[in-house]
Residue, then its C-alpha position, 0 to 999 in steps of 0.5 A: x491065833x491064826x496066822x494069815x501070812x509070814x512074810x517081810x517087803x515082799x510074798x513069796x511062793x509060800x508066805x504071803x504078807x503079813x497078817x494075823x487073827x488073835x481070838x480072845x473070849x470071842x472077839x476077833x483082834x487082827x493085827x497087821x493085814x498086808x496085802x492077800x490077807x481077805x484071801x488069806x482069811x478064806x483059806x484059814x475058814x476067818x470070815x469077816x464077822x469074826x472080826x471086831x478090832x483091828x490094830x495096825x503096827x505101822x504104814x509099811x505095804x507088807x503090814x497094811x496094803x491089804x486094809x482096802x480089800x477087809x474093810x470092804x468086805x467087812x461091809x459088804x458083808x454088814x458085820x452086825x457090830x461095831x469094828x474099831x482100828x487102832x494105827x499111827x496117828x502119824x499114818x492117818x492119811x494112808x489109812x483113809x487112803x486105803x479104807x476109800x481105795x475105790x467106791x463101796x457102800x459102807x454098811x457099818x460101823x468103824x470107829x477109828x483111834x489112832x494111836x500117838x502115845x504109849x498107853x491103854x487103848x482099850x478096857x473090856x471086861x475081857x483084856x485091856x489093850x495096851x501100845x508102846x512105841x518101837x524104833x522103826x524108819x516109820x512110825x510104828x508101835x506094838x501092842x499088847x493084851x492083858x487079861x484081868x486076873x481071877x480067882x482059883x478057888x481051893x477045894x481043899x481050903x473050901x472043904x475045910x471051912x465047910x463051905x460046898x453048894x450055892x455057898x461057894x457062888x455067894x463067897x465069890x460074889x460077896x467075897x465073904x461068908x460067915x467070918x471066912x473071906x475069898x482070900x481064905x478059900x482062894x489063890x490069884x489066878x494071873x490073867x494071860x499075856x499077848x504081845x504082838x511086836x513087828x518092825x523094830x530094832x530093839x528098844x526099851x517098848x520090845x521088852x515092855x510089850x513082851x514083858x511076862x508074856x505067855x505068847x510072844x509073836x515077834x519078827x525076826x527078819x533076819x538071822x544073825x548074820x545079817x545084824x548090822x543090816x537088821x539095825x539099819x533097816x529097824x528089824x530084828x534078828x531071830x538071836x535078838x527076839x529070842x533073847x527078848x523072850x528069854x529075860x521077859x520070861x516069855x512061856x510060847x515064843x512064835x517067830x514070823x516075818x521073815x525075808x525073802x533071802x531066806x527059803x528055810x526056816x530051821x535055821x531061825x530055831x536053832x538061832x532062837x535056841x542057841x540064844x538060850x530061850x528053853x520055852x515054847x518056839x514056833x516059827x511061823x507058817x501061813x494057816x497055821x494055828x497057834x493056841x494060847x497057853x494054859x494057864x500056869 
């Protein structure tokens, strides 16, 4: 994953809006550009023909402002493929505002589906993409990747069946061979997990969309400190995210979204550890790369 941009309401020096490039099996999935993102994009060596998905959180201008500015170089680039946005259906009007913010040629292909109910948005042979309503002051969901699951084939069970060569291709395409099944030489290989989550209080679709996750990205706007503020505007604090992640069982942990009150983030990690989460933590940074983790 790419991180385009880190920062809640408003840039700053440092952080500009939200944005966020998930490379899955070779597409391209962006989450939530705000405003700065096509500039963000070249910074980050993110051209716009490795995009094939966008998805919108909610019509908030930190989490949206910068669709104008990638649709239009989506097209004055001719991506060759066929792009396809998911938002609120509730926002519709704000993004056919944004995608005809000024005059362009449009040269290819977006297929809008909107969102307006918890559920599968999409199946490819690569993930299945799922959305789940959050609590925000606007309409707003999270969404979530889920890689079919695979087989590890076992040398060990594969040696002592006798099977080796061209037999190991035909046992896994036919899923048996001379009384031996697939079962017999193999084990479940759990397809990987991705959630992406922003502006929301906590409610039941936080911990559905971060449910087993092996990479979590998730806001946390505010420490905890300011809780009571977090609830009234339907953010999070770093203390309730990770404490998400915690019970979810959540293996990479990647913290982002953060107020502008806040010049240093060290203290988001020694929040998210205090609140017991012992997995992989990163609190986000503009540019940054962050790799899925391997497979257990």
């Amino acid at each position: 994953m790419v991180v385009l941009g880190t920062a809640s309401q408003v840039p700053t020096r440092h952080r500009n809006h939200n944005g966020y490039l998930l490379r899955w099996d070779g597409e391209g999935i962006l989450f939530d550009p705000g405003e700065g993102t096509q500039r963000q994009m070249l910074r980050a060596g993110v051209a716009a023909h490795d995009l094939n998905r966008i998805c919108v959180t909610h019509f908030h201008g930190d989490h949206s402002l910068g669709l104008a500015g990638v649709i239009q170089r989506i097209n004055l680039d001719r991506v060759p493929h066929e792009i396809t946005a998911h938002y609120p259906k509730s926002g519709r009007r704000f993004f056919e505002r944004l995608r005809y913010a000024t005059a362009y040629r449009e040269t290819v292909e977006l297929t809008e589906v909107p969102v307006d109910t918890d559920g599968v948005l999409a199946t490819t042979p690569a993930y299945t993409l799922h959305a789940r309503k959050l609590s925000h002051p606007v309409e707003s969901y999270g969404y979530r990747l889920v890689e079919p699951d695979g087989r590890r084939m076992l040398p060990d069970r594969l040696a002592a069946h006798g099977i080796k060569g061209p037999d190991v291709g035909r046992i896994q395409r036919d899923g048996a061979l001379g009384g031996v099944t697939l079962d017999d030489v193999s084990e479940v290989r759990r397809g990987q997990r991705f959630a992406f989550v922003m502006d929301t209080r906590l409610c039941d679709g936080v911990y559905a969309l971060a449910e087993g996750c092996d990479l979590l990205v998730i806001e946390s706007t505010f420490l905890h400190d300011e809780e009571e503020l977090a609830v009234e505007h339907g953010h999070l604090t770093a203390t309730q995210a990770a404490r998400v992640a915690r019970d979810a069982g959540v293996r990479h942990l990647v913290l982002t979204h953060f107020s502008q009150r806040y010049a240093e983030p060290d203290e988001f990690e020694r929040q998210a550890r205090a609140a017991g989460f012992e997995g992989e933590l990163t609190v986000a940074h503009d540019l940054l790369r962050v790799p899925l983790p391997k497979r257990r």
